[in-house]
C-alpha positions as CSV (number, residue, x, y, z in Angstrom):
1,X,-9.1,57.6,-24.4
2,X,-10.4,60.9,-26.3
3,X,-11.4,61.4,-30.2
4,X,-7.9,62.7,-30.6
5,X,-5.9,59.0,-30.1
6,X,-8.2,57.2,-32.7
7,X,-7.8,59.9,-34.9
8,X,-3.8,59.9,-34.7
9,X,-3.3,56.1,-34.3
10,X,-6.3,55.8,-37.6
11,X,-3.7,58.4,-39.6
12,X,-0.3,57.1,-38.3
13,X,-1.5,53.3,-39.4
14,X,-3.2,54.3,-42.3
15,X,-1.5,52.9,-45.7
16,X,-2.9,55.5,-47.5
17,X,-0.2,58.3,-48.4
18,X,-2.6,61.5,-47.8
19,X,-3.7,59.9,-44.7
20,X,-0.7,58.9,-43.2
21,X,0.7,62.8,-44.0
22,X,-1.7,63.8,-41.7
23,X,-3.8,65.4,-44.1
24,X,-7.1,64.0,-42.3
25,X,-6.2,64.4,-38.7
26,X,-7.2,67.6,-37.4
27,X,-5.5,66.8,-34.6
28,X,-1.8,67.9,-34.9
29,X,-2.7,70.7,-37.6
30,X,-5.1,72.4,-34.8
31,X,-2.7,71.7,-31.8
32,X,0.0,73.7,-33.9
33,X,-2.7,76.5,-34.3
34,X,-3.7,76.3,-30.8
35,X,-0.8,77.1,-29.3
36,X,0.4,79.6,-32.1
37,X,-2.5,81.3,-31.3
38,X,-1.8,81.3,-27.8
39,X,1.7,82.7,-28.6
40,X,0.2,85.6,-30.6
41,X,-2.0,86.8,-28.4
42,X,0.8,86.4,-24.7
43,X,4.4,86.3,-26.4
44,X,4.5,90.1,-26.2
45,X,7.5,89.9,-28.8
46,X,9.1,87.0,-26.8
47,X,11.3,84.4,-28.3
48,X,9.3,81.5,-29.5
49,X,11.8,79.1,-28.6
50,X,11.8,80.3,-24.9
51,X,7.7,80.8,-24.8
52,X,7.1,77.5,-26.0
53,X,9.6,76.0,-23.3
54,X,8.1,78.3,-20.7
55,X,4.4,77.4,-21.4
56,X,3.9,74.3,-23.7
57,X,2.6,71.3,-21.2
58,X,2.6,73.7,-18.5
59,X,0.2,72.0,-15.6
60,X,0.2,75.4,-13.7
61,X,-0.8,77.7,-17.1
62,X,-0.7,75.7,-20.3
63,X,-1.8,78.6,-22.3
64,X,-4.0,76.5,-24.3
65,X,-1.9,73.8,-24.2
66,X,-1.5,72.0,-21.3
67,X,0.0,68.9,-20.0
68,X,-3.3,66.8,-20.7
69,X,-2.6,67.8,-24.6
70,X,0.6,67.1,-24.1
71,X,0.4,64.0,-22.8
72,X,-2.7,63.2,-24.8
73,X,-0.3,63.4,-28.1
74,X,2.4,61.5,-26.6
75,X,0.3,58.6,-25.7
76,X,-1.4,58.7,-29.3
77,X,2.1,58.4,-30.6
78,X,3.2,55.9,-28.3
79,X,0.6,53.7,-28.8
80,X,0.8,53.9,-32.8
81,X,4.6,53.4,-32.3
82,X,3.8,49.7,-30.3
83,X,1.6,48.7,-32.8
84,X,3.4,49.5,-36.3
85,X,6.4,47.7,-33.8
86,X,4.6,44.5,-32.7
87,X,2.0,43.8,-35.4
88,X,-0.5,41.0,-34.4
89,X,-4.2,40.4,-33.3
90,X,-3.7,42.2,-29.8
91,X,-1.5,44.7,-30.8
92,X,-3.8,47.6,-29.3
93,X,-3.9,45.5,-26.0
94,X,-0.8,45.4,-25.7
95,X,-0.3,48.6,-26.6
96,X,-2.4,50.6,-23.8
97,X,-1.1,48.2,-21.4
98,X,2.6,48.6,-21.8
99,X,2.1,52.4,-22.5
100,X,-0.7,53.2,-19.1
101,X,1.8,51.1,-17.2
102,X,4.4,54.1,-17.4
103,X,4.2,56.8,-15.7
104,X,2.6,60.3,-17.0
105,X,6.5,62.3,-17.1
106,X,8.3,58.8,-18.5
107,X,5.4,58.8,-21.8
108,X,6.1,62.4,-22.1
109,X,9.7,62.4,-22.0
110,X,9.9,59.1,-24.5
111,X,7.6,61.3,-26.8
């Protein structure tokens, strides 16, 4: 697992208010900036709506944004989801076992 699922289960667990807003993830903030930027510099005018559908998670282009980051957000999600769910010592466990037992397009499409 990357940098970027400790960082988002930390925030998404986190009791503390400014933490828990996401204020100390730089995760979502600079995926939202990412692909913005990506948008700015290839939409051409296009609708954002249709861009976004057209190249967000992409696995051929991904302008900037592919399917890894994609999926790399769901699974952070996911995980944090199991574990606020099914509090206990082996939460985590648990956790990456029920979520890596799916498959990559079932994770993304329950994100």
């Amino acid at each position: 697992m990357t940098f970027h699922y400790w960082i988002s289960i930390v925030c998404l667990l986190s009791t503390d208010k400014h933490v828990r807003a996401g204020i100390w993830d730089g995760g979502w903030p600079l995926d939202l900036l990412q692909i913005w930027g990506a948008y700015t510099r290839e939409g051409k005018g296009a609708d954002l709506a249709q861009w976004l559908h057209a190249h967000l998670g992409s696995l051929e282009d991904g302008v900037g944004f592919g399917y890894a980051d994609v999926l790399a957000d769901a699974d952070a999600w996911m995980l944090t989801k199991y574990m606020k769910e099914h509090v206990s010592e082996h939460s985590l466990s648990e956790a990456i076992k029920t979520t890596f037992s799916q498959s990559h397009a079932h994770r993304i499409a329950r994100f």
